[in-house]
N, C-alpha and C positions, 0 to 999 in steps of 0.2 A: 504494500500500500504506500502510496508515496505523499509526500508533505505537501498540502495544497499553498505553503507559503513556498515555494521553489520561486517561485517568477513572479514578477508583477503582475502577470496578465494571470496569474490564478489565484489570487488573491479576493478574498471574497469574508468579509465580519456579519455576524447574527446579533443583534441585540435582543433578548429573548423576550418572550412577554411577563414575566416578573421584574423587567429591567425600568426602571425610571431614570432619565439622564436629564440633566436640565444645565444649561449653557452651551458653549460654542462647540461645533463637533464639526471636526475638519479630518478628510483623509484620502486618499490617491487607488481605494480601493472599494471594488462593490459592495453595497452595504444593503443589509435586509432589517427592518425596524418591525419586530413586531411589539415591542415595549411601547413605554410612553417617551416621549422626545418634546421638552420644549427650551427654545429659545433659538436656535440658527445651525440650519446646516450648509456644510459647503462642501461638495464631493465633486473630483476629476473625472469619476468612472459612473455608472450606474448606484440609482439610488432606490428600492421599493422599499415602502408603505406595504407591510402584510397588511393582512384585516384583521388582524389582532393588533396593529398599530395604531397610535394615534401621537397625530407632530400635532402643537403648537409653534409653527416657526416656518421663519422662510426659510426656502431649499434653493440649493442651486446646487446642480451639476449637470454631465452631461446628458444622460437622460434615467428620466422619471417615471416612474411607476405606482400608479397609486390603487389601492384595492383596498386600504382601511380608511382611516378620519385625518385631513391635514386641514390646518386651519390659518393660512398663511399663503403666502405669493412662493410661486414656483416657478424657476427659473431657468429653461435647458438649453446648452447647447445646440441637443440633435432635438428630442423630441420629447413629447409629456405624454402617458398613456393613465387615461382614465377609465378603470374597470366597474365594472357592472355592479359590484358591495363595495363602489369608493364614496364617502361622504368628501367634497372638497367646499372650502368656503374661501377664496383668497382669487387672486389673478392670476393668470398664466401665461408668460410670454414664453417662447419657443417657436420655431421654423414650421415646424411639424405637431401638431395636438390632436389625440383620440378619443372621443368619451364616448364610452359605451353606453348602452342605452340600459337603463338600471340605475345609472348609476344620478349620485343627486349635487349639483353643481351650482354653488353661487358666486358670482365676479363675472370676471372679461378676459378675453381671449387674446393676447398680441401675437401675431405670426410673422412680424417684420424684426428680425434677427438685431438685426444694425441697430435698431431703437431700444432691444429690450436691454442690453446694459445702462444705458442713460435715461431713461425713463421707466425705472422700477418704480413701482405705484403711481407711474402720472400714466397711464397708455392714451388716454384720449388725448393728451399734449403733443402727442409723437407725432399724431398727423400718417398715423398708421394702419394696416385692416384689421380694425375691433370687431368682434363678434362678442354682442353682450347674453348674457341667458342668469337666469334667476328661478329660484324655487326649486320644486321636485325634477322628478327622473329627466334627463334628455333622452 
């Protein structure tokens, strides 16, 4: 059996669901959050939200994965996937965004790349393609 810490590219942390973390969490590898998590994350690699998780806090990395409760602005690289048992209440900037239908969504959408590091929480300033949606399932 071999060490999944060998490489960067197999590197991969579980925060479990008895886990409460609260402050800044920063790391260069995938991360799975089924605990609780609030205050700010920032990740280079893939970040999911199990559904046993629940973020208070903005995210940012490269791409996002949401299936439990994040309650804050996300912010990807590549793309933002939102699953069918994801509660999201925040904004989303990213290239590329998914929402599954199930799933329950409130904020605004930015998909112009270039805008979303300088206009975190202002997207309607950017002068950008906003898609706005509120309340239950999409």
């Amino acid at each position: 059996m071999s060490n999944p810490y060998n490489s960067a590219t197999d590197r991969a942390s579980v925060l479990g669901p008895t886990l409460y973390f609260k402050g800044d969490l920063a790391a260069d590898e995938d991360l799975l959050i089924q605990g609780r998590v609030e205050g700010s994350i920032t990740h280079t690699q893939r970040l999911t939200v199990g559904v046993q998780g629940t973020v208070k806090a903005n995210i940012r990395a490269q791409l996002i994965i949401v299936e439990g409760t994040v309650d804050g602005d996300l912010q990807a690289e590549k793309s933002v996937f939102v699953k069918e048992t994801a509660k999201v209440c925040g904004n989303i900037f990213a290239p590329t965004v998914s929402i599954m239908e199930g799933a329950s969504f409130s904020g605004s959408i930015d998909m112009d790349g270039k805008k979303a590091g300088q206009q975190a929480g202002k997207p309607e300033a950017a002068g950008a393609r906003v898609a706005k949606a509120s309340g239950g399932a999409l």
